[in-house]
C-alpha positions in Angstrom: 238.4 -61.4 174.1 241.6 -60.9 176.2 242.4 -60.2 179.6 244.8 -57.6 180.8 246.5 -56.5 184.1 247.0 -53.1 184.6 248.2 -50.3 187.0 249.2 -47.3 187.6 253.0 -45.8 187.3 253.8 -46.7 191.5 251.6 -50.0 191.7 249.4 -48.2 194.0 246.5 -49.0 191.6 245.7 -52.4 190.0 243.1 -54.0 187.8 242.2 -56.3 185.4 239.9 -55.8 182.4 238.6 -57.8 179.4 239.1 -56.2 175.7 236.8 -57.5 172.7 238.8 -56.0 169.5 241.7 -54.2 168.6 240.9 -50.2 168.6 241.5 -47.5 171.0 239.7 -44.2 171.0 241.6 -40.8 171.3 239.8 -38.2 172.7 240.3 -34.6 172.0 238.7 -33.1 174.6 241.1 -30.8 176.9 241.6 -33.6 179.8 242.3 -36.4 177.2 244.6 -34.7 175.1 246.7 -33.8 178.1 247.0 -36.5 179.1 247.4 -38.4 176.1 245.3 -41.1 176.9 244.5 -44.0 174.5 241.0 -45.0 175.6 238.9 -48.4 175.2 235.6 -48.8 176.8 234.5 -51.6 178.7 231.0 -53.0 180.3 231.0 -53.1 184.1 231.9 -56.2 184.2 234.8 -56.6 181.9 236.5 -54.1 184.6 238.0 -55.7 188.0 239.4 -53.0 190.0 241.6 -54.8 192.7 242.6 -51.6 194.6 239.4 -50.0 196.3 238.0 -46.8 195.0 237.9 -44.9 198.3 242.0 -45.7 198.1 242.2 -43.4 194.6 241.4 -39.5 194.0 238.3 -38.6 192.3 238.3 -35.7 189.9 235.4 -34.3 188.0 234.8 -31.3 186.2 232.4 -29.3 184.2 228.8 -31.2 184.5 230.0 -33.5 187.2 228.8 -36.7 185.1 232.4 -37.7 184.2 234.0 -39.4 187.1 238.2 -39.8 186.8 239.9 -42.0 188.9 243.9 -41.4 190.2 246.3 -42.3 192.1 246.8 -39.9 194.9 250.5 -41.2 194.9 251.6 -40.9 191.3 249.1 -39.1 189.5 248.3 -41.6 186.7 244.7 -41.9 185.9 244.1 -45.9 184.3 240.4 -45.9 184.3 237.4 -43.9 184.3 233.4 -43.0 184.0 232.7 -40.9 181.1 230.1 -38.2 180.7 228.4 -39.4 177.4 228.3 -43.4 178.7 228.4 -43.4 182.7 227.3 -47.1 182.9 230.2 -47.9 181.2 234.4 -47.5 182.1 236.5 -45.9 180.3 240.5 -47.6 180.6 243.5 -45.7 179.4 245.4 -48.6 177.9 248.1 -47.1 178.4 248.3 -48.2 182.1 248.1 -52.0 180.6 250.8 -54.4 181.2 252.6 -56.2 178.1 250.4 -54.7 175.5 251.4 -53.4 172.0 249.1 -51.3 170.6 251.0 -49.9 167.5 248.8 -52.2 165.1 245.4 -51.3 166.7 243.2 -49.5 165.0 242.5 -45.5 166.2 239.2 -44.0 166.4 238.7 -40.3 166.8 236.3 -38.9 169.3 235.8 -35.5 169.3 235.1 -34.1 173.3 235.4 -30.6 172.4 232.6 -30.6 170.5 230.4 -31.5 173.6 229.0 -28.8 175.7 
């Protein structure tokens, strides 16, 4: 297990979160493959977000379920709900300070597939 501190582009949003194992899950659906998110999912409490979630824009889409988290200031979206595991969060490690993730291993998930 390691702990992280992460953000957004501006600083606006900041967390910390705790990753068991070295793999990332890219998504295919439409809104992860824009943005070209590399995805790990965390139990609630492996997630501390320090900025308030009243402080970020909320985006959902489609079936509602999926809750996605931005900054209002500079559009980067580090962490989310997702649609198929709602108890769980979903962080874009990409938002992750100091982290290589070159060696990690990458599992597909295919979104489009879902209805």
């Amino acid at each position: 297990m390691a702990t992280y501190q992460g953000s957004c582009h501006c600083g606006a949003v900041k967390f910390e979160v705790d990753i068991d194992g070295k793999s990332v899950r890219v998504c295919d659906c439409s809104i992860c493959f824009k943005r070209g998110a590399l995805n790990v999912r965390v139990e609630e409490d492996k997630l501390r977000i320090k900025t308030p979630l009243e402080d970020m824009s909320l985006y959902q889409w489609h079936t509602k379920t999926a809750k996605d988290y931005f900054c209002p200031k500079c559009g980067i979206l580090p962490f989310r709900r997702p649609r198929t595991a709602p108890s769980l969060w979903t962080v874009n490690v990409r938002c992750l300070d100091d982290i290589d993730v070159s060696n990690w291993e990458i599992e597909p998930v295919y979104g489009r597939q879902l209805d």
